[in-house]
C-alpha beads as a LAMMPS data file, in Angstrom:
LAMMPS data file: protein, C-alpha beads

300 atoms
299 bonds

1 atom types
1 bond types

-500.0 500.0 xlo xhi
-500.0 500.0 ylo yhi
-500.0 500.0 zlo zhi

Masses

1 110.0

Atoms # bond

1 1 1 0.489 -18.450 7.281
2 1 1 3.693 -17.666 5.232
3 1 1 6.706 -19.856 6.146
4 1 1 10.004 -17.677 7.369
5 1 1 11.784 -18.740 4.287
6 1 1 9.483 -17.552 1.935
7 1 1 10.281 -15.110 -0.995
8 1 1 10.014 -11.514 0.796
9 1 1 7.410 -9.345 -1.389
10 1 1 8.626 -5.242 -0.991
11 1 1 6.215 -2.902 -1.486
12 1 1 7.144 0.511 -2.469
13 1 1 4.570 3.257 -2.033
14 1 1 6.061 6.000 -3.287
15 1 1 4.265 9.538 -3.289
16 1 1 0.508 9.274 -1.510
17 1 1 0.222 12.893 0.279
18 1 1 3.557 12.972 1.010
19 1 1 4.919 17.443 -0.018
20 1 1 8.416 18.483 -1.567
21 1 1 8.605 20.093 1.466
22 1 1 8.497 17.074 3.820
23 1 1 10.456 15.545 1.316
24 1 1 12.229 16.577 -2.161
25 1 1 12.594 13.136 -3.227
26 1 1 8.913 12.482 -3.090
27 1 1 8.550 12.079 -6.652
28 1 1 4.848 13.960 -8.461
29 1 1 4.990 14.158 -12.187
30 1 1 4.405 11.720 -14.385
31 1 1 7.992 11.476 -15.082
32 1 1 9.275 11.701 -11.196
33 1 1 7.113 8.524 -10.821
34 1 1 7.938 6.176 -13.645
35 1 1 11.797 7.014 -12.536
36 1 1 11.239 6.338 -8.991
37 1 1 9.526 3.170 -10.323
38 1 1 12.222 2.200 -11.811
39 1 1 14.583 2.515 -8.872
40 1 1 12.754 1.059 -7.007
41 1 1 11.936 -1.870 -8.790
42 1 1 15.903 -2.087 -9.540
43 1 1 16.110 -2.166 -5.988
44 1 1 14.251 -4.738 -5.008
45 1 1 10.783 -3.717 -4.601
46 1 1 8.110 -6.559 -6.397
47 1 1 5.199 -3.821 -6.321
48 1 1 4.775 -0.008 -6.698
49 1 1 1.943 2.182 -5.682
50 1 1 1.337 5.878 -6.258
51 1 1 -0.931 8.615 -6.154
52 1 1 -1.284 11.141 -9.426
53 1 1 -0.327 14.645 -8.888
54 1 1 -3.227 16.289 -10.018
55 1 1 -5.523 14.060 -7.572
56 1 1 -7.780 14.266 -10.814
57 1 1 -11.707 14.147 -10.358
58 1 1 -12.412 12.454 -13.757
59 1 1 -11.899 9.231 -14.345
60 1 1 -10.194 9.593 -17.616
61 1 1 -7.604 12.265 -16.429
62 1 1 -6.932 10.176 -13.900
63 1 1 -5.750 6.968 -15.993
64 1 1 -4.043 9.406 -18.508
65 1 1 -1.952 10.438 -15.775
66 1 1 -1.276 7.167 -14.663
67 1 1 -0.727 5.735 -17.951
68 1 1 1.737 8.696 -18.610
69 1 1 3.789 7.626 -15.263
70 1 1 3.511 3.764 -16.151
71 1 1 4.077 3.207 -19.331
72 1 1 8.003 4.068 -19.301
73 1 1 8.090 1.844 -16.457
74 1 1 6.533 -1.407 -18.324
75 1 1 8.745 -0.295 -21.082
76 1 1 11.658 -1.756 -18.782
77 1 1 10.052 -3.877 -16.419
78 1 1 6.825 -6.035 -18.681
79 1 1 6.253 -7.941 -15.073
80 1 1 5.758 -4.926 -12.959
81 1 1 2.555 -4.786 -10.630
82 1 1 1.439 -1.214 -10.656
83 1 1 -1.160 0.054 -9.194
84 1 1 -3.322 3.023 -7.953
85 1 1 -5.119 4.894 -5.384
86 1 1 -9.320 6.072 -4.770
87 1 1 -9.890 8.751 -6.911
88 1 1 -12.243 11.738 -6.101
89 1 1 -16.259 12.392 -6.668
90 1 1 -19.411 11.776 -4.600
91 1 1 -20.217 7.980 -5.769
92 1 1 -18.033 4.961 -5.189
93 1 1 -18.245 4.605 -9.173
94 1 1 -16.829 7.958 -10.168
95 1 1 -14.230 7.149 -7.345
96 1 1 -13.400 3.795 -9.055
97 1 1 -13.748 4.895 -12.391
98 1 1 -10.161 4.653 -13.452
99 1 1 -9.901 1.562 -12.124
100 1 1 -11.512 0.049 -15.506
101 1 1 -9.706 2.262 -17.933
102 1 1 -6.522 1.280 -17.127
103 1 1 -6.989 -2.642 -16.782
104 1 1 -8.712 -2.200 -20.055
105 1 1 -5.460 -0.555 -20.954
106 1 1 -3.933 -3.527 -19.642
107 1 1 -1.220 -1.753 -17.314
108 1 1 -3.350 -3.198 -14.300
109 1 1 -3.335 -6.160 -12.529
110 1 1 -4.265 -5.130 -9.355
111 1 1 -6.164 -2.008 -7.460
112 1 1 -6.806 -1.049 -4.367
113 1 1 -9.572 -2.433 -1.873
114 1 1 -9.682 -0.867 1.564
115 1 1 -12.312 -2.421 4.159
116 1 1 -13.272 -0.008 6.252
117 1 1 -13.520 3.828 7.687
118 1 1 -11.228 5.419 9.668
119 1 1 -10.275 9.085 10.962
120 1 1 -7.125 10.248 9.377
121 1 1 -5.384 13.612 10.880
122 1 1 -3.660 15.799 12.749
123 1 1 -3.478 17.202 16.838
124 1 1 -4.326 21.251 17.104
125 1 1 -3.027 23.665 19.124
126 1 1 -4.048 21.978 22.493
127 1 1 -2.987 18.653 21.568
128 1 1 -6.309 17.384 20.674
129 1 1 -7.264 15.299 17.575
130 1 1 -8.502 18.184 15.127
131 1 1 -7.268 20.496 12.861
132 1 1 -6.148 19.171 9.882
133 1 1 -8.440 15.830 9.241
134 1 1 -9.629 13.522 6.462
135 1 1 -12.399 10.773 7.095
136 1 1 -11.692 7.919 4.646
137 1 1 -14.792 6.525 4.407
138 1 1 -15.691 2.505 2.771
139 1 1 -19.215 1.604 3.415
140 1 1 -20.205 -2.301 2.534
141 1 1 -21.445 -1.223 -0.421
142 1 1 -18.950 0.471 -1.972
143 1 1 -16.015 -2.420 -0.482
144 1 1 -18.596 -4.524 -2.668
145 1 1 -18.597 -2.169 -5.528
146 1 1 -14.826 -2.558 -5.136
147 1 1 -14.456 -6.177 -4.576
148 1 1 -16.706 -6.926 -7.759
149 1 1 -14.987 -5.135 -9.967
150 1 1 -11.600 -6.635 -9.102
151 1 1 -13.484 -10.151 -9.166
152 1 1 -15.123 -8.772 -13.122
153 1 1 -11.849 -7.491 -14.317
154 1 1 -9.052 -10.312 -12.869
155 1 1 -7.903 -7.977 -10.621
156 1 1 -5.682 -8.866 -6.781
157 1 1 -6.783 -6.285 -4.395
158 1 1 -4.293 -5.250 -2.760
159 1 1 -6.132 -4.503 0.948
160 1 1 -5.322 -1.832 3.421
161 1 1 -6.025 -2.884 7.314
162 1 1 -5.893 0.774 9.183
163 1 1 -7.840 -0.782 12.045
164 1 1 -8.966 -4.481 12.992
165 1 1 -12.188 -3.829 11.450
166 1 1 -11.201 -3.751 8.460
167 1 1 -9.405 -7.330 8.467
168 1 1 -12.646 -8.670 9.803
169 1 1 -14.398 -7.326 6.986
170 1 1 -11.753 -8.646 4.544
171 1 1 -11.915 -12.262 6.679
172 1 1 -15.459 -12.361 5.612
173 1 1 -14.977 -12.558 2.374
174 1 1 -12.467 -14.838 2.503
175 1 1 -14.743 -17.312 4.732
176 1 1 -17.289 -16.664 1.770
177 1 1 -15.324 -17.319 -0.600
178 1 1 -15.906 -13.635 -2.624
179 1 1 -11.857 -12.813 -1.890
180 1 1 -10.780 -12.186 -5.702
181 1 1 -7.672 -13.951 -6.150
182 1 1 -4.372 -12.649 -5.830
183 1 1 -5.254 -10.441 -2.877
184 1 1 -2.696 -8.964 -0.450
185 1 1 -3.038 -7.869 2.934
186 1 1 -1.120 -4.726 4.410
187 1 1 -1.097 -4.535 8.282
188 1 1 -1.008 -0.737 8.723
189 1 1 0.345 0.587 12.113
190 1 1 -0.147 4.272 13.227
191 1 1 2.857 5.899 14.273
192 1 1 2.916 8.900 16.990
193 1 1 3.204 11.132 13.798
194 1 1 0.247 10.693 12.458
195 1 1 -0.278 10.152 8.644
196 1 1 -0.347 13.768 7.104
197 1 1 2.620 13.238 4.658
198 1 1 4.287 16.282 6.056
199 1 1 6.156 14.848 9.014
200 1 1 4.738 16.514 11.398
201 1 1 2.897 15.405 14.488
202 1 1 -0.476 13.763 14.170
203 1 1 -3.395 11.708 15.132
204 1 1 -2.451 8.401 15.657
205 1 1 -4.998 5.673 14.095
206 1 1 -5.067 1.723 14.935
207 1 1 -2.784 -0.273 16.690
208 1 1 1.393 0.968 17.050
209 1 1 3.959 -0.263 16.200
210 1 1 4.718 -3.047 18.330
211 1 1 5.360 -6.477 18.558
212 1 1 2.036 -6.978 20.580
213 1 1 0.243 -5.014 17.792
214 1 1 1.421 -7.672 15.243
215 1 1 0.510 -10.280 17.700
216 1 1 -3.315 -9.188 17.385
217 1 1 -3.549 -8.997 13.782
218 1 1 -1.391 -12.574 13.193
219 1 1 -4.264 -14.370 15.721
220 1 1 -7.370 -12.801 13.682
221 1 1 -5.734 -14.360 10.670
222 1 1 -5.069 -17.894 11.722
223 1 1 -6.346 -19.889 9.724
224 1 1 -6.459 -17.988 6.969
225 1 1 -4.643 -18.363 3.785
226 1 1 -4.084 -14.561 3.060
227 1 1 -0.784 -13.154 2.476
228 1 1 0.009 -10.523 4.431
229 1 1 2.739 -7.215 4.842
230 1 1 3.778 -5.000 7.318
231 1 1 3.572 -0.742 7.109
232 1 1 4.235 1.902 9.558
233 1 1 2.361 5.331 8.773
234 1 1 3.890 8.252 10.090
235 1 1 7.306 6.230 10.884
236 1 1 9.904 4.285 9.805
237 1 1 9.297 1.017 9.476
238 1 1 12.575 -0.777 9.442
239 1 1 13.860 1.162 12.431
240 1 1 10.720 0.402 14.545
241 1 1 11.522 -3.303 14.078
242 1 1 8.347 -4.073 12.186
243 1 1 10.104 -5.248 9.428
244 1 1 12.400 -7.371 11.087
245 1 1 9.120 -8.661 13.089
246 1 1 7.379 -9.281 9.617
247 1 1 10.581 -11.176 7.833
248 1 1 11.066 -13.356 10.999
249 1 1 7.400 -14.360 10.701
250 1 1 7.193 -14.892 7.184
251 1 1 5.115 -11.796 6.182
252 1 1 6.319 -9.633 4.111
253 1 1 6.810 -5.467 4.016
254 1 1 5.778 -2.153 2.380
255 1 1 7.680 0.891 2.974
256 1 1 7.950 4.177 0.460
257 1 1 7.509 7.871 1.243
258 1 1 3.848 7.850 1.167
259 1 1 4.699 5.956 4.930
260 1 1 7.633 7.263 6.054
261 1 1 8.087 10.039 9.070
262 1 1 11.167 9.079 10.338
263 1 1 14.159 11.951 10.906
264 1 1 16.098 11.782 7.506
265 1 1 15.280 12.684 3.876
266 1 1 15.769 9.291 1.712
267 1 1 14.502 8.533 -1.469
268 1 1 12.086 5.440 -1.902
269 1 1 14.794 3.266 -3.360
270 1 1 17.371 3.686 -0.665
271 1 1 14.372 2.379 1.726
272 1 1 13.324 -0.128 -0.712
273 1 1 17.144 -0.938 -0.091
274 1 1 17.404 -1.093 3.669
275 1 1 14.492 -4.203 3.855
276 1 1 16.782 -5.883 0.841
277 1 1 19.379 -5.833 3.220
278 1 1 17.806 -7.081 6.510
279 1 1 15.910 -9.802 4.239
280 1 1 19.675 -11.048 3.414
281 1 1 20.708 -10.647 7.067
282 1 1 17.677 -12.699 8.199
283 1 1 17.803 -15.169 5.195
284 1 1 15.148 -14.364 3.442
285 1 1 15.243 -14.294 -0.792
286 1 1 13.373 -11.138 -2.220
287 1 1 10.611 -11.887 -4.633
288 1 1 10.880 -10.182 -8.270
289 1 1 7.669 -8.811 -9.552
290 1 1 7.010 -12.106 -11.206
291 1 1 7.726 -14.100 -8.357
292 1 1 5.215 -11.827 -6.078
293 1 1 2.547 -12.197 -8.661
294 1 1 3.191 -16.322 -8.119
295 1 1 3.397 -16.216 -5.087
296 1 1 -0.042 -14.009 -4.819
297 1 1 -1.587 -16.296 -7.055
298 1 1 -2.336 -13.354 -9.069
299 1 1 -5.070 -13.527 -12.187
300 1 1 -3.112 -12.359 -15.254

Bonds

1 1 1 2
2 1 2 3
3 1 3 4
4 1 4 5
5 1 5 6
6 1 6 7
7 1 7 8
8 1 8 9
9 1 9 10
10 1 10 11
11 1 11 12
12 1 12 13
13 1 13 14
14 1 14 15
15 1 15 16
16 1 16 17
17 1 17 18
18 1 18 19
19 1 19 20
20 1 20 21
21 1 21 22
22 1 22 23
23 1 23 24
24 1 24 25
25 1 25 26
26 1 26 27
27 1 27 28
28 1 28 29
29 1 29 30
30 1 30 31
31 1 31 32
32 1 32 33
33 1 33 34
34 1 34 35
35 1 35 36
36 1 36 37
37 1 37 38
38 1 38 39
39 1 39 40
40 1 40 41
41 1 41 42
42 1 42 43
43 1 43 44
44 1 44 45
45 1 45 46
46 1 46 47
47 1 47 48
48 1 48 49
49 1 49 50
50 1 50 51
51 1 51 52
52 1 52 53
53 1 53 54
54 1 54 55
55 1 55 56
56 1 56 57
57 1 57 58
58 1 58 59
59 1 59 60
60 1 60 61
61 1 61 62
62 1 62 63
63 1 63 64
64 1 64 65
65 1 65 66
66 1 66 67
67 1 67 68
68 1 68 69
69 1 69 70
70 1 70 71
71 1 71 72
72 1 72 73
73 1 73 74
74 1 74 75
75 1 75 76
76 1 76 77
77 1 77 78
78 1 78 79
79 1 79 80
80 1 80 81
81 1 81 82
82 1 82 83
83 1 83 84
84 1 84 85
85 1 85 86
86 1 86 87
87 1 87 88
88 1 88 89
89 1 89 90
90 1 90 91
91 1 91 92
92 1 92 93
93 1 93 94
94 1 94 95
95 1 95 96
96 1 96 97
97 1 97 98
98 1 98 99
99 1 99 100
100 1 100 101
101 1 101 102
102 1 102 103
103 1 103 104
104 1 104 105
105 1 105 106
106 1 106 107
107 1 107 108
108 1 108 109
109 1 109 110
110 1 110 111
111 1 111 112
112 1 112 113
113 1 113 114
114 1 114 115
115 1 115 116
116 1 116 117
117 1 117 118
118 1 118 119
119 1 119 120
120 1 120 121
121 1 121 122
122 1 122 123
123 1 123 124
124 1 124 125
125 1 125 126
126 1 126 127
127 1 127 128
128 1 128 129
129 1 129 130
130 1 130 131
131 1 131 132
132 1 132 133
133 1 133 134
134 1 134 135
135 1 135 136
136 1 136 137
137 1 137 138
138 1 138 139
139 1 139 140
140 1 140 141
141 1 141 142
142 1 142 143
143 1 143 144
144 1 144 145
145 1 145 146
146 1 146 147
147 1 147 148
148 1 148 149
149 1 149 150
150 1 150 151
151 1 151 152
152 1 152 153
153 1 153 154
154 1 154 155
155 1 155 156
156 1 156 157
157 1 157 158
158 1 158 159
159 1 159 160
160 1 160 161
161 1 161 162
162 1 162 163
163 1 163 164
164 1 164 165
165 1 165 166
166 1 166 167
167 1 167 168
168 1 168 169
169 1 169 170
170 1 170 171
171 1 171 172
172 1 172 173
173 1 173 174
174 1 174 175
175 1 175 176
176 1 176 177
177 1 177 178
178 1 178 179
179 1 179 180
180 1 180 181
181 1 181 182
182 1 182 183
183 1 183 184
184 1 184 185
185 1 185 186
186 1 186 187
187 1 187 188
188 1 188 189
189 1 189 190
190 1 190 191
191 1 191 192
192 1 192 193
193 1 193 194
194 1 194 195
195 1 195 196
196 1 196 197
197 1 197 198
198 1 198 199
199 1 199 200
200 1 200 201
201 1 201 202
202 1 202 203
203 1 203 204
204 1 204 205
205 1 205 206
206 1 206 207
207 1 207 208
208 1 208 209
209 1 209 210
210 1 210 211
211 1 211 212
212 1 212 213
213 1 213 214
214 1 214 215
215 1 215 216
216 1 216 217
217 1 217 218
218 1 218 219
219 1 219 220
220 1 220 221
221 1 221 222
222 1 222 223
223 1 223 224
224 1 224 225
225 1 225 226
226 1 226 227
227 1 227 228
228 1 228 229
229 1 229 230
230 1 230 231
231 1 231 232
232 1 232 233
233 1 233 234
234 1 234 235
235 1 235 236
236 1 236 237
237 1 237 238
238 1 238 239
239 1 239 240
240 1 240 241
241 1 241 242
242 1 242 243
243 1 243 244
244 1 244 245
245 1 245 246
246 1 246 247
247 1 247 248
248 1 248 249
249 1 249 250
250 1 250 251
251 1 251 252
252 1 252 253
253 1 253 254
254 1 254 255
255 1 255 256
256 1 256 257
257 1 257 258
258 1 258 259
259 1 259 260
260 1 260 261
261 1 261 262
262 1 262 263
263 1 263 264
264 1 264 265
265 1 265 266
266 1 266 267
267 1 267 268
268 1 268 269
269 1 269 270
270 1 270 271
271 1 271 272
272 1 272 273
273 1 273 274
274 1 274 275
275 1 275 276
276 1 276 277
277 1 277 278
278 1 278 279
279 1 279 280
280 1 280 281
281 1 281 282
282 1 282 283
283 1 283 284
284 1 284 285
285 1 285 286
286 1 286 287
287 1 287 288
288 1 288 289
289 1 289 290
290 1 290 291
291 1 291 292
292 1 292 293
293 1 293 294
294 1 294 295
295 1 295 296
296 1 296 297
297 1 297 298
298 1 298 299
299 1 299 300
């Protein structure tokens, strides 16, 4: 496990589903992103994720749109980690296929890697999970398909835990030793809003919020040597006291408006800019993107 002095790693993830009408500062074109990249890498954040705004089914529309968006940003900031989300199509290839263009492009060190299924949605009319919903389905194979290409290209996977399940799953690995290097673990906790990106109500998924929450995850990784962040979905996770929770015990915190739910309008660098500030109230330093990538053990 991390020690409580260690280099804080801030995660910005900036768009995902997130409207212009939950939020106007949810940035969507090309340019929107690489500016709100640059904030919030000016801010403090060590890594930036982001959706496309097309959600583009091809492969190759999808890298040329995040090419468009990253380029200005590497322009400024050579060290940045960038990096994606799934794409769209019926195989776990097609659905990956960016992925290879743009390390081949080299823009990417990293990509995504999420280890498990897990119902995603909204409450209808009587209060009942329904309405609007999304399974996010990762079989074995296709968290092989993804694991194999990061391990083939030098990629960190950068590994979302919506439910235990999928930390056991990512455990595994580790214990076999198939965990590409570089990889980074983010703790996701459901929030009583649900994960919609339009601030509204929802399904709540995994464990909350709370400190007993952490507590679970922390004791299915002892012993293990993976780094590891905070996230609340459908919340705010500085004011739940995740963050604060996370810094104390040396992990380390994503936050952006692909998360967020909370009762203001931000932008993603004034939130990148709230953990800054409780890392220096607690004492901890905040990792630049080449720091993070050290401190990852990231592949170049």
């Amino acid at each position: 496990m991390a020690r409580s002095d260690e280099p804080l790693i801030i995660e910005a993830a900036i768009n995902g589903v997130t409207s212009k009408a939950a939020n106007p500062n949810v940035p969507q074109t090309p340019a929107e992103i690489a500016a709100d990249a640059r904030a919030c890498l000016a801010a403090g954040a060590a890594i930036v994720h982001n959706h496309n705004a097309e959600y583009a089914v091809d492969g190759r529309r999808a890298a040329d749109l995040y090419l468009e968006a990253w380029r200005p940003v590497l322009a400024d900031h050579a060290d940045s980690i960038l990096y994606p989300t799934l794409g769209f199509g019926p195989t776990i290839a097609e659905r990956y296929a960016h992925v290879p263009l743009l390390a081949e492009s080299g823009v990417l060190r990293m990509s995504f890697v999420d280890t498990g299924s897990v119902n995603l949605g909204a409450v209808d009319a009587d209060g009942l999970p329904g309405g609007a919903e999304f399974t996010y389905v990762n079989s074995f194979a296709n968290i092989r398909h993804k694991m194999s290409t990061c391990e083939r290209l030098r990629l960190a996977p950068s590994i979302a835990i919506f439910e235990p399940g999928f930390m056991r799953t990512a455990l595994a690995y580790e214990r076999a030793e198939r965990m590409p290097k570089g990889a980074f673990v983010k703790l996701y906790f459901g929030a009583e809003r649900g994960y919609l990106g339009d601030g509204k109500s929802g399904a709540p998924f995994g464990l909350p919020p709370t400190r007993r929450a952490l507590d679970a995850y922390l004791e299915l990784l002892d012993g293990s040597r993976l780094p590891w962040a905070v996230a609340v979905l459908g919340g705010d996770v500085v004011e739940s006291g995740m963050a604060r929770l996370a810094l104390e015990r040396g992990g380390h915190v994503r936050v952006g408006l692909e998360d967020y739910a909370g009762n203001r309008r931000p932008g993603n660098a004034e939130l990148v800019a709230e953990v800054v500030r409780l890392a220096r109230e607690i004492g901890r330093p905040v990792a630049t993107s080449a720091a993070a990538a050290a401190l990852l053990g990231m592949p170049r």
